[in-house]
ZAPAPA-929712 format. One record per residue (C-alpha): residue number from 1; residue in one letter; x, y, z. Coordinates in nm, 4 decimals. Each point is the difference from the previous one (the first is absolute). Layout:
atom keza=NUM kelum=A xx=X yy=Y zz=Z
...
//
This chain:
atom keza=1 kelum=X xx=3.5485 yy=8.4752 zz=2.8151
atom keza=2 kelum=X xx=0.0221 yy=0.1632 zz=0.3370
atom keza=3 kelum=X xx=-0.1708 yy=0.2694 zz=-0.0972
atom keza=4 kelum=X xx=-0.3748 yy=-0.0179 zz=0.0280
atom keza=5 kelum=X xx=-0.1318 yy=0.3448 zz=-0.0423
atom keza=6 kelum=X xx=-0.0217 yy=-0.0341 zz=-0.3929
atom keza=7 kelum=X xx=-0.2952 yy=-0.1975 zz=0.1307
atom keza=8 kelum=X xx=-0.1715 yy=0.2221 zz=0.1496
atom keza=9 kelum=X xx=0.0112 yy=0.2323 zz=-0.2925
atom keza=10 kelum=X xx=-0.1353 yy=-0.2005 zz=-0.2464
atom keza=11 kelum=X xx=-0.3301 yy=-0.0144 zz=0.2229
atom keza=12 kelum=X xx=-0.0210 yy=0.3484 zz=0.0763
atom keza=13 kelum=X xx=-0.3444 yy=0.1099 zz=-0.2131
atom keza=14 kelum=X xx=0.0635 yy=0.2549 zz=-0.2913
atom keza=15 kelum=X xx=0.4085 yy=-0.1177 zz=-0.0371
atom keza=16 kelum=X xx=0.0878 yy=-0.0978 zz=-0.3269
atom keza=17 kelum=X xx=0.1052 yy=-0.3473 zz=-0.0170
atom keza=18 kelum=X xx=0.2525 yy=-0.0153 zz=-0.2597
atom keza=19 kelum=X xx=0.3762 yy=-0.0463 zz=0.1405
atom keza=20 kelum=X xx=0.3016 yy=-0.0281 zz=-0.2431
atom keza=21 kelum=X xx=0.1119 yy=-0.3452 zz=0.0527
atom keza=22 kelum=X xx=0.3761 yy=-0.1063 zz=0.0041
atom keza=23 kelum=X xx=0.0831 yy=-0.3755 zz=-0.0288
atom keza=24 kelum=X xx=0.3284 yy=-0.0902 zz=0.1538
atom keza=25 kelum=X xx=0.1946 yy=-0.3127 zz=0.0923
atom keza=26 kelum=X xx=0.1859 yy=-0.0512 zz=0.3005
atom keza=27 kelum=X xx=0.2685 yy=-0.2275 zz=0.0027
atom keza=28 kelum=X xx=0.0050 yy=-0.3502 zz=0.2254
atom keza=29 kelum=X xx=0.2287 yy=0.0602 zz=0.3100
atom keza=30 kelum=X xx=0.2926 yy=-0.2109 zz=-0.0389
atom keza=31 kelum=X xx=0.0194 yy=-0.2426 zz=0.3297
atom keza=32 kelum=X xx=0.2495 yy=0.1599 zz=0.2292
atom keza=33 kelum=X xx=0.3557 yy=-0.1599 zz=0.0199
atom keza=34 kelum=X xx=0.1277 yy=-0.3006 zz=0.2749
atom keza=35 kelum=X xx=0.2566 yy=0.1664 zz=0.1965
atom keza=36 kelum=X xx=0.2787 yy=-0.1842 zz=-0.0280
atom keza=37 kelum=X xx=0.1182 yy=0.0579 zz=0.3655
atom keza=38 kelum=X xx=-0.1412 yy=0.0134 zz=0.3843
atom keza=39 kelum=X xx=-0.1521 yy=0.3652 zz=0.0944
atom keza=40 kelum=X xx=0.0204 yy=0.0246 zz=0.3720
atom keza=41 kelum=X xx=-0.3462 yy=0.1896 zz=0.0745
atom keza=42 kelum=X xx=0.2131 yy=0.1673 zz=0.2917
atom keza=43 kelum=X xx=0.3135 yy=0.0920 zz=-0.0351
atom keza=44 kelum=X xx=0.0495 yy=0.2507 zz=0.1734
atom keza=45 kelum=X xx=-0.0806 yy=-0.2390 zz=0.3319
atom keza=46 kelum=X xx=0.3312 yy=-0.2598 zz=0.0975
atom keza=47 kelum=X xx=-0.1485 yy=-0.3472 zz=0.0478
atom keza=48 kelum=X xx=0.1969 yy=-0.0681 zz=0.3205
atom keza=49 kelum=X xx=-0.1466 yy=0.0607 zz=0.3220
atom keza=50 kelum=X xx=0.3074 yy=0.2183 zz=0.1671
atom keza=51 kelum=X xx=0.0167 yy=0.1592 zz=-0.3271
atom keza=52 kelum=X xx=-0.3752 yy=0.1500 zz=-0.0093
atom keza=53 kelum=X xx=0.0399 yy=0.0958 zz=0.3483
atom keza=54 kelum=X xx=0.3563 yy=0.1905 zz=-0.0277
atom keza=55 kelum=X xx=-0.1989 yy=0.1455 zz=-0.3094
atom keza=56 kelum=X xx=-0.2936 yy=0.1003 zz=0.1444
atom keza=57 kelum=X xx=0.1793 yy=0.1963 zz=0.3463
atom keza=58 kelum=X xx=0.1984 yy=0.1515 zz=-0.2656
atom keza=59 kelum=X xx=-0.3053 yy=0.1595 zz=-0.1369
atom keza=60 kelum=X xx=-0.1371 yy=0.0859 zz=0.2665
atom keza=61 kelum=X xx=0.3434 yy=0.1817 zz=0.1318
atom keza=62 kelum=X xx=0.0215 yy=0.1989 zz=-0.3120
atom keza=63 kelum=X xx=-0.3922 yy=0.1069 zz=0.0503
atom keza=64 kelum=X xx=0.1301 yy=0.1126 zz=0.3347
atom keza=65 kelum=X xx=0.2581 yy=0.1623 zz=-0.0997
atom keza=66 kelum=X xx=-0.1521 yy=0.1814 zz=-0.2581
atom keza=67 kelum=X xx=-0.2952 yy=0.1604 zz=0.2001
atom keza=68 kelum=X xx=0.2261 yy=0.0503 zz=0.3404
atom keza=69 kelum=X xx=0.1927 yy=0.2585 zz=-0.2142
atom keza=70 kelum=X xx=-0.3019 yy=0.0789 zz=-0.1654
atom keza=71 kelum=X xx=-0.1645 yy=0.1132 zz=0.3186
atom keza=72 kelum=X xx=0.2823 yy=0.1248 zz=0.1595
atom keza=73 kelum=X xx=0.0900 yy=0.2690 zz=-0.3740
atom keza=74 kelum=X xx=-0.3639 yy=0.1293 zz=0.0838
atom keza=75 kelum=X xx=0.0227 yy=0.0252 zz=0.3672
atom keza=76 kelum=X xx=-0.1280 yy=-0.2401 zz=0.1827
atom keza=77 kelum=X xx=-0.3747 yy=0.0978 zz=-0.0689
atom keza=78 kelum=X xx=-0.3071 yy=-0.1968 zz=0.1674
atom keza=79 kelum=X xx=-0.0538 yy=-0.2662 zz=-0.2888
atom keza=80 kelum=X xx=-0.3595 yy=-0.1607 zz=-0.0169
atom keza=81 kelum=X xx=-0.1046 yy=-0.3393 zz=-0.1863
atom keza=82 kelum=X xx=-0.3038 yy=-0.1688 zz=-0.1449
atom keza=83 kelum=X xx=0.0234 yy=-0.3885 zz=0.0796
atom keza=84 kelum=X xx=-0.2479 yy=-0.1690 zz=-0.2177
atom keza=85 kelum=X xx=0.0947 yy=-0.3724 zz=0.1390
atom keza=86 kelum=X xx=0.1209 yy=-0.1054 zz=-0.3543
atom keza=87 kelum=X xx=0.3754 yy=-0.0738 zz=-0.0043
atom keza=88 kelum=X xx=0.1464 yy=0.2394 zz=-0.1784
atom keza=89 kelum=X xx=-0.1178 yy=0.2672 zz=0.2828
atom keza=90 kelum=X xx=0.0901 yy=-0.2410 zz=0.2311
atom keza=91 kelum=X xx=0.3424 yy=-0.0007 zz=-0.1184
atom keza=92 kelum=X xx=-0.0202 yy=0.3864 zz=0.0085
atom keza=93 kelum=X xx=-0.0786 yy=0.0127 zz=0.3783
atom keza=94 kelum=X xx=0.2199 yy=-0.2277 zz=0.0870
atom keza=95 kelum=X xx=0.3404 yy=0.1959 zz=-0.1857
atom keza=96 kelum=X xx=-0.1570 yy=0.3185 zz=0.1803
atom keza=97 kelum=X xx=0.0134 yy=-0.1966 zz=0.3212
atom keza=98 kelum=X xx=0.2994 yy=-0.1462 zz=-0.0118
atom keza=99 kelum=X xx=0.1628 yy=0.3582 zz=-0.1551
atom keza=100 kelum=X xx=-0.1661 yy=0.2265 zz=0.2971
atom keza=101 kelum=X xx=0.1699 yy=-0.2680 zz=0.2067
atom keza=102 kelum=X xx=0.3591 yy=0.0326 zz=-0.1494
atom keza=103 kelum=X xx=-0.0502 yy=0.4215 zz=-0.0172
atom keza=104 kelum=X xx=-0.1153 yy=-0.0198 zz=0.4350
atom keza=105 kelum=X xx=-0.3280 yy=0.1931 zz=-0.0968
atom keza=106 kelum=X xx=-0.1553 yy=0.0971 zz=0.2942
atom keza=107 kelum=X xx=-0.3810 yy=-0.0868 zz=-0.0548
atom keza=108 kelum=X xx=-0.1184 yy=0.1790 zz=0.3014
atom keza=109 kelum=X xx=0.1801 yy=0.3068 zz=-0.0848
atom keza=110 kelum=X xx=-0.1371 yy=0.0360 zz=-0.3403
atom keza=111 kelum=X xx=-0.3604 yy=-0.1519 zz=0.0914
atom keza=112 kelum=X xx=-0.0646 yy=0.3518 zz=0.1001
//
């Protein structure tokens, strides 16, 4: 049904129009099941306020973490990044930041 180029070739001049035709029968769908319990649509995000924040600097250490011995296995190398002003590269500049902070990177030393 999605398909509409079968169209096309039965008005293209010259074609024979004949097609073998195949009748089939589908099935109804069968109306999905109630759940018989609450789905939280986040549950991966506590519900408390001092929760989501001890959750969230968490994160945000361990993305620190992670690229500050990144950075310092490869040696320390000038490190470039496209912001787009979306937050996910938000986020990104902000863990470089905040991990060329904890690592004392000299900016005017490797600015040149």
């Amino acid at each position: 049904m999605l398909t509409t180029t079968f169209n096309d070739a039965v008005l293209t001049p010259g074609l024979k129009q004949e097609f073998r035709r195949i009748p089939i029968r589908c099935p109804e769908r069968q109306p999905q099941p109630k759940l018989m319990r609450e789905v939280d649509a986040h549950p991966f995000v506590p519900a408390a306020e001092s929760e989501l924040k001890e959750r969230c600097e968490e994160i945000f250490l361990t993305q620190l973490t992670g690229l500050g011995q990144r950075l310092q296995h490869i040696g320390l190398p000038t490190v470039a990044i496209g912001v787009s002003g979306g937050l996910d590269s938000t986020l990104a500049l902000l863990v470089l930041c905040k991990t060329l902070d904890s690592l004392a990177w000299d900016e005017t030393e490797s600015a040149r």
